[in-house]
N, C-alpha and C positions, 0 to 999 in steps of 0.2 A: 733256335726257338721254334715250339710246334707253331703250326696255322690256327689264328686267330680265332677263337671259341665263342659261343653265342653267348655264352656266360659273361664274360667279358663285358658286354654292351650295359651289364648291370653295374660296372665301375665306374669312376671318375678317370679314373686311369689303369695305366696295364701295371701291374705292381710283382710281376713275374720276374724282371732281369733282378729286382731286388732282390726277390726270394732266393735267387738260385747263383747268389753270391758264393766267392769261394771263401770266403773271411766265417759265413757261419757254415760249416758243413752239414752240420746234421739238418739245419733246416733246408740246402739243398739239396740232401739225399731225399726227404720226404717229399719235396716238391715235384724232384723230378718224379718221381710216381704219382702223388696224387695229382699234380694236374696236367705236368706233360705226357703221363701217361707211359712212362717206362717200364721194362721190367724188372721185379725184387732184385735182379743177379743180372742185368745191364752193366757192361765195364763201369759207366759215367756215376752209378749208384752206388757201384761196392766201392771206388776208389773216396766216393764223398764219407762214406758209413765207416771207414778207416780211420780216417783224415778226423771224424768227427769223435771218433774212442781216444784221440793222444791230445785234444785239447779242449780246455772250457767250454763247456760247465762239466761234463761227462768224466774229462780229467780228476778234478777236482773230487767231484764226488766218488771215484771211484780211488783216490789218494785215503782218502776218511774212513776208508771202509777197515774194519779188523780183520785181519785174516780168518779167524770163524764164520764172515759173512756177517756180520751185523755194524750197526753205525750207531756210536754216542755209547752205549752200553746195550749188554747183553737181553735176553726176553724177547717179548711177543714185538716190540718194539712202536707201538701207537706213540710212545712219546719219546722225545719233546717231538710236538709237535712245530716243524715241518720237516723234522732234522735227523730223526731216530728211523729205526729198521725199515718198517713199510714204506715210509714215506719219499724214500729214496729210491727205493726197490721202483717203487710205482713212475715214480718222475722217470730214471733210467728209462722204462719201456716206453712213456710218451717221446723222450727223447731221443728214444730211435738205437740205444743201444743195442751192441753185437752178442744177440741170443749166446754164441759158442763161447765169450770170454770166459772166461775160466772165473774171474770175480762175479760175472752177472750168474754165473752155474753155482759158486759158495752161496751169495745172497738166495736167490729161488729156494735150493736143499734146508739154508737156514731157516726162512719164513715159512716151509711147510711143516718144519719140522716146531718151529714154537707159538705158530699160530691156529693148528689144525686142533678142535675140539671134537670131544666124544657126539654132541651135534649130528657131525659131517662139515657144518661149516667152519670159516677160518674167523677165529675172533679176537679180539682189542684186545689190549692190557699194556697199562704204560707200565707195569713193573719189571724190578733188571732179573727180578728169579725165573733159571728157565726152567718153566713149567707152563705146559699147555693152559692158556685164560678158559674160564668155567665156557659151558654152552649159552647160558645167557647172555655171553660177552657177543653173539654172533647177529652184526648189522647188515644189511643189505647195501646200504655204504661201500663199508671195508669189504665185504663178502665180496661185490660186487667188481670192487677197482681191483681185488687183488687176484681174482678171476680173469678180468680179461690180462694183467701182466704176466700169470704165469701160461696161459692159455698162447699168448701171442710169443712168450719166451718158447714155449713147444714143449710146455708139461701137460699138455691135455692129456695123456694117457697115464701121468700116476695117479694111484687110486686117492691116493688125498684129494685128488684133484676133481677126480670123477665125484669123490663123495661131496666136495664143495658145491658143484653142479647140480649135486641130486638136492642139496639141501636148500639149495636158491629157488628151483623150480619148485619144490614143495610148499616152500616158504610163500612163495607169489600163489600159488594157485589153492594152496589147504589143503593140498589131495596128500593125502597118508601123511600128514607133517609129524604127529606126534607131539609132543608137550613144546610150548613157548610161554616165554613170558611176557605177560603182558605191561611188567615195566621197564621192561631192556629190549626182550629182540622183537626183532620184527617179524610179524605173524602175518596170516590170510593177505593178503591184498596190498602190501607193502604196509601196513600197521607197521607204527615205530613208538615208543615207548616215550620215546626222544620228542617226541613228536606228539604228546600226548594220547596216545595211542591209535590216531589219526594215522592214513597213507600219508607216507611219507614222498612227494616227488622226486625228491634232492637222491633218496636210496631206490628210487625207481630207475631212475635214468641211469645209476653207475650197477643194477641190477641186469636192468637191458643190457649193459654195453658189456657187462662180460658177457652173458650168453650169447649175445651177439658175435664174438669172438670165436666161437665154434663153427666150425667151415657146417656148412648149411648139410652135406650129406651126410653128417655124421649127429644131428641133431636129432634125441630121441623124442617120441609123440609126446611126453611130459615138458621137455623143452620146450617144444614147438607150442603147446599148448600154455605155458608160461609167457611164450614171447606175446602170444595175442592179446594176454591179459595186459601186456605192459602196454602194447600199442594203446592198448583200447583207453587202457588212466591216461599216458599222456595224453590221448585227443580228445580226452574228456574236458581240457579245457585251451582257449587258445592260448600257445603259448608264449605269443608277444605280452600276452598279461601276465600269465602266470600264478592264477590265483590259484593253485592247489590249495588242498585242506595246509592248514595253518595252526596252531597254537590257538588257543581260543581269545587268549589278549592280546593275539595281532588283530590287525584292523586291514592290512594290506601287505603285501605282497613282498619278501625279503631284499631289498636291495641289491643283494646280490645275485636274483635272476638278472640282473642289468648291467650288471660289472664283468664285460667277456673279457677273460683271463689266461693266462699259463703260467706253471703248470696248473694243474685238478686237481683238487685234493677232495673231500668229502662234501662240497657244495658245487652245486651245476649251477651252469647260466642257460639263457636262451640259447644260447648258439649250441650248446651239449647236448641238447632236445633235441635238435635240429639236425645234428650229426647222428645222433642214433635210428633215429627214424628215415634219414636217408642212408643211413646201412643195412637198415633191414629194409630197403625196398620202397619207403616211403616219402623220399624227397620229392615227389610230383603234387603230392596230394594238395588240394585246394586248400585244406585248410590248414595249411603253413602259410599261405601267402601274406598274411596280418606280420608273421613273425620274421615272416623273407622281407617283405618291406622295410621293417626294423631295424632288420640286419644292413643294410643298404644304406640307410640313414644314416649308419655309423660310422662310416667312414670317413676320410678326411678326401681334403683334394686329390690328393696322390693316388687316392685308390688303396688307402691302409687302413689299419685297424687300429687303435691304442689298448697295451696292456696295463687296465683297470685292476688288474687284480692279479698281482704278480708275484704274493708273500715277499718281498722287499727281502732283504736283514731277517728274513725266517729261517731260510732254508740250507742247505751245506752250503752252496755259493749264489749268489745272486746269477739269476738263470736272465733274466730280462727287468729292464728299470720299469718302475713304477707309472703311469700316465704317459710314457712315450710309445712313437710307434713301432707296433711288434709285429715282425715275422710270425712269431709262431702263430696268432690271433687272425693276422693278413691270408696266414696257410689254412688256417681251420676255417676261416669264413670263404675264400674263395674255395675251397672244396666241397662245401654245402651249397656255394650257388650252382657251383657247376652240376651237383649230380640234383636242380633242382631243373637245369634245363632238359 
């Protein structure tokens, strides 16, 4: 066990030997990096990241899969939702699966190849015909989640991928974007159609968190110049509230910034704000404090988290129970405390 971190003193308890259990693996392979601070290819890391491809949940979803790479039926794969192509695709990478598998390599080939529009970006379509979903189909959402899995899978360099990039940053910033639609994708400023044509926060934050994904030296001045714009919306409001623009017959604020969850799927909580902003640099800043208090609050005696929002019975296999307490929720909130100290 590393030396006793100043982060810590924000818990009720040290909730580390739990995390770094050998029963779940993959959540102690991530632990031991994020907070004991190991390295990606540490013996203690690669034998957990093993251990953690030959059994639940990783198993399982990776049994469901077709040998073409796709899950439930063929196509762009958005449905059923939590079960179909993307959805799995994306949980796998939170999960910590092994980039080289040879299935996580079918799946990546598949979803570029049925979700990549004339765009640039990668768009929805819960239908089973494969054929690339129109450019209108392309959300900052989806764009966004499915950017940072093939990005952290180590597709950054196929041009599908590069072109997803360029179409995210154009999209966030207006600069040379070319035609959107204003009642499907998302335009200038995280506009979402979805969203009544309003910035969307929910496709800001999984917007950030692919380009974020891009090792910083290889970030072009459109990127760069993108990511400022997302900082700047998220801290446009505090995010312990989270009143971002809204649907005009909301009155307040979606329930579900308040329900911290695993896995993500196309709605963010507080704590996904909070994770992005302290990956791009910004976990010190004052004005998280509202929303680091928050976070703090939530825990229980033990120094845990409960997973609120877990898709139960949604997903290929029940990844974490519903209202009990979760590692994965315990790992993503003590990683934001830490890089807040």
């Amino acid at each position: 066990m590393a030396k006793r971190a100043a982060w810590l003193d924000r818990l009720n308890a040290d909730p580390r030997p739990w995390l770094l259990e050998d029963s779940t693996p993959a959540v102690r392979a991530a632990a031991l990096v994020r907070l004991e601070g190991l390295p990606a290819l540490a013996p203690e890391v690669l034998a957990a990241r093993d251990l953690a491809m030959r059994v639940d949940p990783i198993k399982s979803i990776l049994q469901a899969q077709d040998p073409a790479g796709w899950w439930v039926k063929p196509g762009p794969g958005y449905a059923p939702k939590y079960s179909g192509t993307v959805w799995n695709f994306m949980f796998l990478e939170q999960l910590g699966a092994d980039p080289e598998n040879e299935q996580i390599r079918a799946a990546a080939e598949y979803v570029l190849q049925a979700t990549s529009t004339t765009a640039g970006g990668l768009g929805c379509s819960g239908s089973h015909i494969e054929r690339p979903p129109p450019p209108s189909s392309v959300l900052h959402c989806l764009n966004g989640n499915l950017l940072r899995t093939l990005i952290r899978f180590g597709y950054f360099d196929d041009p599908r991928v590069k072109a997803a990039v360029e179409w995210e940053a154009r999209a966030i910033t207006g600069l040379g974007m070319g035609r959107w639609y204003k009642s499907r994708t998302s335009g200038p400023g995280f506009e979402c159609g979805v969203n009544e044509g309003r910035p969307c926060a929910w496709g800001a934050v999984k917007a950030m968190r692919g380009l974020a994904a891009i090792p910083p030296r290889r970030r072009t001045a459109l990127v760069r110049r993108s990511l400022e714009v997302g900082v700047e919306f998220l801290f446009s409001r505090d995010p312990s509230v989270a009143d971002y623009p809204m649907p005009e017959a909301d009155t307040r604020p979606s329930k579900l910034w308040f329900k911290l969850g695993f896995p993500s799927g196309y709605a963010a909580d507080v704590l996904q704000v909070l994770e992005v902003l302290a990956e791009l640099g910004h976990g010190r800043d004052a004005r998280l404090r509202p929303a680091l208090s928050w976070l703090q609050s939530q825990q229980d005696e033990e120094g845990r988290w409960s997973n609120r929002q877990a898709y139960a019975r949604k997903t290929t296999v029940d990844i974490e129970s519903q209202g009990k307490p979760s590692k994965w929720v315990t790992l993503r909130a003590c990683a934001v405390l830490s890089a807040a100290e």
